[in-house]
C-alpha positions as a printed NumPy array, in Angstrom:
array([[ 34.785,  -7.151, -50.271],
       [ 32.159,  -6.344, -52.816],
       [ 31.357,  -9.293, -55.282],
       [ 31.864,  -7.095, -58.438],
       [ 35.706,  -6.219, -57.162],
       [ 36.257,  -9.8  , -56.234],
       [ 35.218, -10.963, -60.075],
       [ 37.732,  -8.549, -61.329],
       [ 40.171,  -9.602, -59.331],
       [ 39.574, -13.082, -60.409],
       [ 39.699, -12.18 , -64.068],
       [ 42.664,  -9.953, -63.644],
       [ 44.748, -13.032, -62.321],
       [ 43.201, -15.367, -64.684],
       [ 45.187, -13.252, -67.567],
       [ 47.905, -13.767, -66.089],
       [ 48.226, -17.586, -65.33 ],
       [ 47.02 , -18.503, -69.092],
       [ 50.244, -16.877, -70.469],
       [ 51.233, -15.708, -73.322],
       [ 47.981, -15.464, -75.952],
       [ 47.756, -16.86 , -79.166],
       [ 48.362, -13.706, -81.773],
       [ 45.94 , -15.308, -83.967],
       [ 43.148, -14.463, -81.829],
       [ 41.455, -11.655, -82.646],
       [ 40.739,  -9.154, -79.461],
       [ 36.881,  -8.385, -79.239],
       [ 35.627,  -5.371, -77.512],
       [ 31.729,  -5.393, -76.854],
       [ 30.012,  -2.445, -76.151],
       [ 26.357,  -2.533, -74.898],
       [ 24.677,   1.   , -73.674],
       [ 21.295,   1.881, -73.051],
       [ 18.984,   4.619, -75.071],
       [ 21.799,   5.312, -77.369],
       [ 21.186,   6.043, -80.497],
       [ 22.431,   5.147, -84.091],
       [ 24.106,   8.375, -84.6  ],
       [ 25.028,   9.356, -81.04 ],
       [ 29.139,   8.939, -81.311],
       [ 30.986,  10.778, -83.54 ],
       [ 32.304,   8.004, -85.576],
       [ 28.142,   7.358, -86.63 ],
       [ 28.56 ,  11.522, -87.307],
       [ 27.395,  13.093, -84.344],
       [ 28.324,  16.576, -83.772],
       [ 27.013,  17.261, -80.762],
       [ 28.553,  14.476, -78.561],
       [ 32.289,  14.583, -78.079],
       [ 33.683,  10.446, -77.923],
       [ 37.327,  10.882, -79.26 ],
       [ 38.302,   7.672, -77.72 ],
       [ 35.409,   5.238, -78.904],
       [ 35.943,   6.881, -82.109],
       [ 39.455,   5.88 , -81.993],
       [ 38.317,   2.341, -81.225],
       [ 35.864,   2.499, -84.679],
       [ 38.746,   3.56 , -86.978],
       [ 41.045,   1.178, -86.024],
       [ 38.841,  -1.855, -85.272],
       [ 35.198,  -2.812, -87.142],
       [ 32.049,  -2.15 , -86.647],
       [ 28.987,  -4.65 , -86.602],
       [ 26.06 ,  -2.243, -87.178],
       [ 23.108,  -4.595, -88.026],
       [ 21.203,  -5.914, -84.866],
       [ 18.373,  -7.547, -84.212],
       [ 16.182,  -7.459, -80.645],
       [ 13.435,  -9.684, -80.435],
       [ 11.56 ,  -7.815, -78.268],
       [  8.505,  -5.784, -78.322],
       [  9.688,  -2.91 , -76.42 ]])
């Protein structure tokens, strides 16, 4: 069994046996993707590239927009 599936596994059982979640926890979604630009979804205005669904997730959640990388690449 691949090592990836067997993580997922783990986490999908480990939701389970913690119960029922505290509602005053906020649920946080991070996104990471590679060469993507600032204005490459549609919720930064892109008209080219079609992301109704990530754009769902900006309107409805918040978006951090200022980032630092300390790197010189």
């Amino acid at each position: 069994m691949p090592k990836n599936l067997l993580i997922l596994l783990f986490l999908f059982a480990f939701n389970f046996v913690r119960g029922a979640e505290d509602p005053g926890r906020p649920n946080i979604i991070f996104l990471l993707a590679d060469d993507m630009g600032y204005g490459d979804l549609g919720c930064f205005g892109s008209a080219v590239i079609k992301s109704p669904n990530l754009d769902q997730l900006a309107a409805e959640g918040i978006k951090l927009t200022n980032c630092y990388a300390a790197s010189p690449f």
